[in-house]
The first five atom37 places (N, CA, C, CB, O) and aatype in JSON, in Angstrom:
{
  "aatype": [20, 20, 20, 20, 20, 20, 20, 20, 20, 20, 20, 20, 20, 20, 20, 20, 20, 20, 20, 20, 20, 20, 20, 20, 20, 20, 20, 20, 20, 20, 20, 20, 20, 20, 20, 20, 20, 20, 20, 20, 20, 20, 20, 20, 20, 20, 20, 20, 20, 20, 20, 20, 20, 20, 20, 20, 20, 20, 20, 20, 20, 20, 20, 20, 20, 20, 20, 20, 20, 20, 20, 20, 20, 20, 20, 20, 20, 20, 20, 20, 20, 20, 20, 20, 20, 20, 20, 20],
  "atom_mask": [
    [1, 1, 1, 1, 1],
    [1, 1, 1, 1, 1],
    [1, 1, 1, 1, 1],
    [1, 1, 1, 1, 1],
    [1, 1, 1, 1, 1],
    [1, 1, 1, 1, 1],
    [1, 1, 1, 1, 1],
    [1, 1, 1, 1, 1],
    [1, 1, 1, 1, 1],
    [1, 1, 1, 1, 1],
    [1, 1, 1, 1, 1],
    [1, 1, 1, 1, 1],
    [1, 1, 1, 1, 1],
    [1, 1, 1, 1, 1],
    [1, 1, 1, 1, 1],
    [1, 1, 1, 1, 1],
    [1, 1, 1, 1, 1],
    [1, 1, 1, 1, 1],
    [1, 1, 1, 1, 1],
    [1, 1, 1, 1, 1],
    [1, 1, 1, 1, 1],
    [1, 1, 1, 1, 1],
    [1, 1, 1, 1, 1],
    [1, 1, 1, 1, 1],
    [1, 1, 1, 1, 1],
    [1, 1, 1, 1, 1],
    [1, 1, 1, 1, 1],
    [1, 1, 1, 1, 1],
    [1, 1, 1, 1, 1],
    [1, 1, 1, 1, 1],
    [1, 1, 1, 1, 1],
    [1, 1, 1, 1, 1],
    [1, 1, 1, 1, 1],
    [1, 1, 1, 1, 1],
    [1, 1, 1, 1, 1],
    [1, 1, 1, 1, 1],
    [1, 1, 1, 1, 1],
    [1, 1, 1, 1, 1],
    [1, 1, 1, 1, 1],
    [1, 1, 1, 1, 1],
    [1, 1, 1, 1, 1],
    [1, 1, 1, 1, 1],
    [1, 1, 1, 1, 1],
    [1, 1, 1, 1, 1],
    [1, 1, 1, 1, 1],
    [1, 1, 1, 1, 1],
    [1, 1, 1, 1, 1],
    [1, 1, 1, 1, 1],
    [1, 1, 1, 1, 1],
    [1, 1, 1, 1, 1],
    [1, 1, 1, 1, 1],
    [1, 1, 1, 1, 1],
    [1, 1, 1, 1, 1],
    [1, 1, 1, 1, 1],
    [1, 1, 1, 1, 1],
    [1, 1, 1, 1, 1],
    [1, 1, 1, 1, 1],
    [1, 1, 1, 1, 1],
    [1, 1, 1, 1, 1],
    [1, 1, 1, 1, 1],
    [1, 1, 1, 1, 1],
    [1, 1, 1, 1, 1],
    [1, 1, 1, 1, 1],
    [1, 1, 1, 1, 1],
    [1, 1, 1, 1, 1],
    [1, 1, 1, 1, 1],
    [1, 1, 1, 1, 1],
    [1, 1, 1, 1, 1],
    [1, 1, 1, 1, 1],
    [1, 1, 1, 1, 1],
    [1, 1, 1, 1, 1],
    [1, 1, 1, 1, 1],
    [1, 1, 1, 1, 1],
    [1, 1, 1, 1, 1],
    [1, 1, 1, 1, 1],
    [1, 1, 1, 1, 1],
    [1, 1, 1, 1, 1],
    [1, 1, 1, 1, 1],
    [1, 1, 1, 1, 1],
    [1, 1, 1, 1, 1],
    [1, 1, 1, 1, 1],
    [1, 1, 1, 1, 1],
    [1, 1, 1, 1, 1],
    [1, 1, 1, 1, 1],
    [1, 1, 1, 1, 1],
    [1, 1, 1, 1, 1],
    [1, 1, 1, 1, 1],
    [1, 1, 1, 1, 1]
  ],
  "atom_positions": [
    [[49.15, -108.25, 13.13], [48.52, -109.48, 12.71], [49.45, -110.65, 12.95], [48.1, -109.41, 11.24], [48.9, -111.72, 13.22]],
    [[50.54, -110.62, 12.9], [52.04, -111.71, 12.93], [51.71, -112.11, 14.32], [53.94, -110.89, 12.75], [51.79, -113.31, 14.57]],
    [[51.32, -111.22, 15.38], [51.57, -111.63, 16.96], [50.1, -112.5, 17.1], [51.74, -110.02, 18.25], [50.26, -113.56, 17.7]],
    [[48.58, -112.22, 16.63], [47.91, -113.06, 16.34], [48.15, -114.63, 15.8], [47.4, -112.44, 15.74], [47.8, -115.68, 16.32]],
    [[48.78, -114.41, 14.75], [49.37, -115.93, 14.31], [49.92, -116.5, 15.16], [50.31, -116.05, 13.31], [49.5, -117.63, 15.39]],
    [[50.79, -116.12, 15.78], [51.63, -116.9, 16.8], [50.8, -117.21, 18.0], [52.93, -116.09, 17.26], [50.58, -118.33, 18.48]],
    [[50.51, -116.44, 18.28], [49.24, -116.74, 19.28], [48.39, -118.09, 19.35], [48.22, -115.74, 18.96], [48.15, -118.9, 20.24]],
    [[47.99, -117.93, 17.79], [47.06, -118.72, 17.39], [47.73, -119.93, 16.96], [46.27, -118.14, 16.42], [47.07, -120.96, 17.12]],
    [[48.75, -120.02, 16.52], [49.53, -121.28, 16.26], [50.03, -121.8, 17.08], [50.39, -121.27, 15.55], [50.28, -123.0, 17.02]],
    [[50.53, -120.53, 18.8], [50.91, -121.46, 20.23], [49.45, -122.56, 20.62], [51.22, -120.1, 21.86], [49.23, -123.72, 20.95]],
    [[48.79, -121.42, 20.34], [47.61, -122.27, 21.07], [46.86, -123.8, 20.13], [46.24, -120.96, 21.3], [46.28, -124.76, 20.64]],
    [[47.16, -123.53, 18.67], [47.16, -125.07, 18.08], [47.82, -126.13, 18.43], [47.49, -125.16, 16.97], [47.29, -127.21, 18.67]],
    [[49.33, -125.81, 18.49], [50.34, -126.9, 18.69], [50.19, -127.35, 20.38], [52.02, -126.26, 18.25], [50.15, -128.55, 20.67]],
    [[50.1, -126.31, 21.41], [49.25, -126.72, 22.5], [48.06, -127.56, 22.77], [48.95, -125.88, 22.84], [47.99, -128.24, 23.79]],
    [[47.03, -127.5, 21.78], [46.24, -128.7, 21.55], [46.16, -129.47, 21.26], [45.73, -128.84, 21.27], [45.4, -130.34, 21.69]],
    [[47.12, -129.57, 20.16], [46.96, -130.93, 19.91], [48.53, -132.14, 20.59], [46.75, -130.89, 18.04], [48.74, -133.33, 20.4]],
    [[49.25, -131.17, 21.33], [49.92, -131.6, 22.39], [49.18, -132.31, 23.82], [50.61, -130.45, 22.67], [49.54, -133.32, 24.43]],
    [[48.29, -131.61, 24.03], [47.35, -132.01, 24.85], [46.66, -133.19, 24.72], [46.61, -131.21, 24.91], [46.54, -134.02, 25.62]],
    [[46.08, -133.29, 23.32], [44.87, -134.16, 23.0], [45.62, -135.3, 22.37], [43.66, -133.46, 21.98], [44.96, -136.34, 22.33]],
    [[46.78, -135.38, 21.88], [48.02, -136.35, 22.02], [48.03, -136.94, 22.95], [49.21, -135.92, 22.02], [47.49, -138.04, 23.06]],
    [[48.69, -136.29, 23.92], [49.27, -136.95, 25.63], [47.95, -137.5, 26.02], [49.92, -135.58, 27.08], [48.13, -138.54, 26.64]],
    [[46.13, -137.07, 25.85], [45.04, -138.05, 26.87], [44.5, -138.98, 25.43], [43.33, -136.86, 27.96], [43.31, -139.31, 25.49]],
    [[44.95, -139.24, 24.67], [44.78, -140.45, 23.66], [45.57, -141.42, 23.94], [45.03, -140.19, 22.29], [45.25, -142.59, 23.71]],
    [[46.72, -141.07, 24.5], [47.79, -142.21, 24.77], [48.1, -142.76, 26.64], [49.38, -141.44, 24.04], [48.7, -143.73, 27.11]],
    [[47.52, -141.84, 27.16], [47.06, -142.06, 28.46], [46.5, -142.93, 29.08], [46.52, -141.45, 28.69], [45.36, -143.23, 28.74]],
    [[47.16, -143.65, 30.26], [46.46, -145.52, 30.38], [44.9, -144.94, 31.39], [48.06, -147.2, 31.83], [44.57, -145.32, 32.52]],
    [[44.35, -144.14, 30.68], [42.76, -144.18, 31.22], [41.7, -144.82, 30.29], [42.22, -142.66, 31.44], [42.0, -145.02, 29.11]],
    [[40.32, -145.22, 30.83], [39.37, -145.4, 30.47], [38.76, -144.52, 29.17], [38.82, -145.4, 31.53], [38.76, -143.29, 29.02]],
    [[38.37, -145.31, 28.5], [37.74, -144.57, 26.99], [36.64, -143.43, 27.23], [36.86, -145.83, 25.95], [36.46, -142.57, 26.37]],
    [[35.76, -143.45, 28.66], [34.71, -142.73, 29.07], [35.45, -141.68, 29.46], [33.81, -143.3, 30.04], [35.14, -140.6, 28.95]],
    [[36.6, -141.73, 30.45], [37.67, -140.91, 31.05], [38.15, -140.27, 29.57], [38.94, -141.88, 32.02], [37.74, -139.14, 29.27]],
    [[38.71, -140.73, 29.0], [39.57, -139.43, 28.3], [38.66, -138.71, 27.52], [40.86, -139.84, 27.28], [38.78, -137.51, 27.27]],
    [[37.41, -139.72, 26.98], [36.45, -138.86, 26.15], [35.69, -137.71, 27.01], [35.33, -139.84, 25.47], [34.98, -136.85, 26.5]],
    [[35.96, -137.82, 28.39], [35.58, -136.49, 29.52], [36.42, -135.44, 29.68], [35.47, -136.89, 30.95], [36.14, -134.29, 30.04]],
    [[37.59, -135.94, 29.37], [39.24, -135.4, 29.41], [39.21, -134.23, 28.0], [40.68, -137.1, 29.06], [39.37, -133.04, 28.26]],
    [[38.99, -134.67, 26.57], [39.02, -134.63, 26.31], [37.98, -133.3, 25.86], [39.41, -135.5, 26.36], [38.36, -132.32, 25.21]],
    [[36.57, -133.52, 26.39], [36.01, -132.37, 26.26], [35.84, -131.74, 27.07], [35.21, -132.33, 25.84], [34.81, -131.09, 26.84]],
    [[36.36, -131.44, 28.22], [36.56, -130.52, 28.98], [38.11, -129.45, 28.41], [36.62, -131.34, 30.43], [38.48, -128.31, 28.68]],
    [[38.59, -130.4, 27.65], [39.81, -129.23, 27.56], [39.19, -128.55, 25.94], [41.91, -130.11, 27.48], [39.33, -127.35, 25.68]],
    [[38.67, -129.32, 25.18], [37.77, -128.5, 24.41], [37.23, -127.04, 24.69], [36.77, -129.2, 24.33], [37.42, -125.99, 24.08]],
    [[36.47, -127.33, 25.86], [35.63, -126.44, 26.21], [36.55, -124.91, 26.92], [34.59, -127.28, 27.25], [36.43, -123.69, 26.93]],
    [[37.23, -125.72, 27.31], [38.55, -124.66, 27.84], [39.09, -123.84, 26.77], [39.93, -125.5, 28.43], [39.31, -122.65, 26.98]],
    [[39.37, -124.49, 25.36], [39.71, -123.9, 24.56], [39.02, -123.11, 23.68], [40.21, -124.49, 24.2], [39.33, -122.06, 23.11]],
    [[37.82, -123.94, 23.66], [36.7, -122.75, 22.93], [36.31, -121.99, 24.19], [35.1, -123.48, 22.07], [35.08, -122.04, 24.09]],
    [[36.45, -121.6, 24.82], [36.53, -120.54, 25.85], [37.52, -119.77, 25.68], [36.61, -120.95, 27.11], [37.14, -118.61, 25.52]],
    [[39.3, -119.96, 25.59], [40.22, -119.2, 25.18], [39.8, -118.62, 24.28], [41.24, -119.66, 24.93], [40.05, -117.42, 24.23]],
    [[38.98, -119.25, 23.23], [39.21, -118.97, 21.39], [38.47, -117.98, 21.55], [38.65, -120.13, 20.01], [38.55, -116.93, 20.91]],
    [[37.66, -118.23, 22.43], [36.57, -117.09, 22.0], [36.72, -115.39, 22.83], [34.9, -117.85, 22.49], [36.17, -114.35, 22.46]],
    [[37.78, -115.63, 24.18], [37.89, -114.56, 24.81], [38.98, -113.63, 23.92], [38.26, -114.92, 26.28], [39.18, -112.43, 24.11]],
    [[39.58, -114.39, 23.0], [41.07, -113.92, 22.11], [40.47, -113.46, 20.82], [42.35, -115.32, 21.74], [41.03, -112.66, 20.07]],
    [[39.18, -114.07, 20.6], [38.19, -113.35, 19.85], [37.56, -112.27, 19.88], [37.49, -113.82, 19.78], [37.16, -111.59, 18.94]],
    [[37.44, -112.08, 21.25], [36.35, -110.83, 21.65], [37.24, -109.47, 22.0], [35.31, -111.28, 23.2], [36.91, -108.29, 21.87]],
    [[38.73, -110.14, 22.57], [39.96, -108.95, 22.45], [39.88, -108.57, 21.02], [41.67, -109.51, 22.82], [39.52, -107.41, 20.81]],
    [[40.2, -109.47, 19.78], [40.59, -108.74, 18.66], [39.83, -108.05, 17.98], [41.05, -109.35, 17.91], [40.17, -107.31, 17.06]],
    [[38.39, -108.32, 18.53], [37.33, -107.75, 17.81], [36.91, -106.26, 18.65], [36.05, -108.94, 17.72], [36.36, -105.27, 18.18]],
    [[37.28, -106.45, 19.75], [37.24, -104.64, 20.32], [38.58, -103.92, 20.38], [36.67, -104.45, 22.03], [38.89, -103.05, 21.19]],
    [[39.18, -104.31, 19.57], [40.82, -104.04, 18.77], [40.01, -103.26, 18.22], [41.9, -105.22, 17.74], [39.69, -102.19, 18.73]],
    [[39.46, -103.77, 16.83], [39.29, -103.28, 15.47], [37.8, -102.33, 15.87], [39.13, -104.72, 14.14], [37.27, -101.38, 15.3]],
    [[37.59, -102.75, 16.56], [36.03, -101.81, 17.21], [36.89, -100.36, 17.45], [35.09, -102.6, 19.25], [36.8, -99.43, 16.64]],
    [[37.53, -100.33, 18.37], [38.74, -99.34, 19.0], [38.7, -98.41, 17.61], [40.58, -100.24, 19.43], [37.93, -97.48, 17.35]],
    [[39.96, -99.08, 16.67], [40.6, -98.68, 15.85], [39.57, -98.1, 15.22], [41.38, -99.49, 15.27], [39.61, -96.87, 15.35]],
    [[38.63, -98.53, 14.56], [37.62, -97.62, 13.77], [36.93, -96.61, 14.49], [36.57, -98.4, 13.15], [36.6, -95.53, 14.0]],
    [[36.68, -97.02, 15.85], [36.05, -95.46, 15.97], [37.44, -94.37, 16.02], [34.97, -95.28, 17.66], [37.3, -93.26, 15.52]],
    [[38.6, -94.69, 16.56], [39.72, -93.9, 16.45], [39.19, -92.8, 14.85], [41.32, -95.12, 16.29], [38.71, -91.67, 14.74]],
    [[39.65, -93.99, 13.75], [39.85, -93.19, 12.34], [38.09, -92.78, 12.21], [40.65, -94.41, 10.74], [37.91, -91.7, 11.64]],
    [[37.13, -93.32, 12.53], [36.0, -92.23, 12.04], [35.77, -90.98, 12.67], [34.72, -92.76, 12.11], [35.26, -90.15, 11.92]],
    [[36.03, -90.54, 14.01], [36.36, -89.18, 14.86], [37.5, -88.68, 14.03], [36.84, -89.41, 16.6], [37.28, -87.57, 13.54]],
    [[38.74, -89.23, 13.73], [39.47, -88.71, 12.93], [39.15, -87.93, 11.54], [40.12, -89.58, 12.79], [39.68, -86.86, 11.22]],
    [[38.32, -88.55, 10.87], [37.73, -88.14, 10.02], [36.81, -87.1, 9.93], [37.39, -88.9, 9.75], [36.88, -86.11, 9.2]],
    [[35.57, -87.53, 11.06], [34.88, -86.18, 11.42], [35.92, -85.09, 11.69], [33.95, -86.34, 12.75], [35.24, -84.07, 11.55]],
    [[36.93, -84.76, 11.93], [37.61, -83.67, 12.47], [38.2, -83.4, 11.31], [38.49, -83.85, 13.67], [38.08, -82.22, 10.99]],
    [[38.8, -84.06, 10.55], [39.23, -83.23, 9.05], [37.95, -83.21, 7.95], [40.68, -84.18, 8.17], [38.04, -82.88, 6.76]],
    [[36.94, -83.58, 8.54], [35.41, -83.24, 7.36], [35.25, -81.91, 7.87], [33.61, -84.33, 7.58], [34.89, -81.05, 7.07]],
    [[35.5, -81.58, 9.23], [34.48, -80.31, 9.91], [36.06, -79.16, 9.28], [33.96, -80.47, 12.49], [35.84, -78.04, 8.8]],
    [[37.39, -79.66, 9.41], [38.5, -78.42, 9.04], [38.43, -78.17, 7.72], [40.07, -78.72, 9.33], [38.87, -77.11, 7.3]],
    [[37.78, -79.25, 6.74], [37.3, -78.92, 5.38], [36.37, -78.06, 5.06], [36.92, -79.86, 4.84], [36.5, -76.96, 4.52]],
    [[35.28, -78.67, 5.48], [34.09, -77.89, 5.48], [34.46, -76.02, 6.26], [32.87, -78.99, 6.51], [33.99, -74.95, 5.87]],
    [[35.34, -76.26, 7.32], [35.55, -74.9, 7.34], [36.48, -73.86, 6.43], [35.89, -74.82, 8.45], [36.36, -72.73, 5.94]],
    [[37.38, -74.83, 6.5], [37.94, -73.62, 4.92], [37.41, -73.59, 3.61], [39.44, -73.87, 4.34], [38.02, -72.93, 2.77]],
    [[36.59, -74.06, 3.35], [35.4, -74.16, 2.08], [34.54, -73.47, 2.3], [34.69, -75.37, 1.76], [33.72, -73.29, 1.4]],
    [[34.33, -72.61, 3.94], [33.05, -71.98, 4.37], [34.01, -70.19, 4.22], [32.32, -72.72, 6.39], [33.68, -69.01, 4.03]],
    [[34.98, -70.8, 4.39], [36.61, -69.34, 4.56], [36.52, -68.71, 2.99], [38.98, -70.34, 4.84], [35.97, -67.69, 2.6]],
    [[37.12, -69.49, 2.42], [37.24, -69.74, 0.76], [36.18, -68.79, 0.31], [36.89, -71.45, 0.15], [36.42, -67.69, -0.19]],
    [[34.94, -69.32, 0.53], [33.15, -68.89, -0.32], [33.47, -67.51, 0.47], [31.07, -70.07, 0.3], [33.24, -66.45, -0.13]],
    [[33.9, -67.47, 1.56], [33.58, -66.09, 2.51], [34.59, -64.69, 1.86], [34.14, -66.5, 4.47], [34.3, -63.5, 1.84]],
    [[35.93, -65.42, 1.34], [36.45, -64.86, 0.49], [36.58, -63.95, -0.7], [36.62, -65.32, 0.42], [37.15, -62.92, -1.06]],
    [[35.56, -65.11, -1.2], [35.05, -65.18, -2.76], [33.88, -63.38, -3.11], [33.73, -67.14, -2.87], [33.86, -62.54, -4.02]],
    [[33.24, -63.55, -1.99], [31.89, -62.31, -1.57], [32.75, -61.46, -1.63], [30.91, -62.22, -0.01], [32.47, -60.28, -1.42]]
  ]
}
């Protein structure tokens, strides 16, 4: 989660580094307000591809531990089937 933050905090201080430097920029008010949302759009494009990584992270990870699980439900269920077989 720490390498997320940083991530996410390069890519803040990057923006508003950006959107700094075309506010103070000797262009036209139409110009930077074009400037301006185009790098928007760039970024909600990053945001969202760094979104869709972390979210088939945790997609990943859970099916990992629920197969995991099925496999110690089924080694349970079999020595509980051992056990009863015992028991007779």
């Amino acid at each position: 989660m720490k390498k997320g933050k940083v991530v996410l905090g390069t890519l803040a201080g990057l923006a508003i580094g950006i959107f700094t430097g075309i506010l103070f920029a000797p262009e036209k008010g139409s110009k930077t307000r074009k400037q301006i949302k185009d790098k928007g759009d760039d970024y909600a494009d990053e945001l969202k591809s760094k979104f869709d990584e972390l979210l088939n992270s945790f997609i990943k990870k859970f099916e990992s531990n629920k197969n995991d699980l099925e496999k110690l439900a089924e080694k349970g269920k079999a020595k509980y089937e051992d056990v009863k077989k015992d028991e007779k």
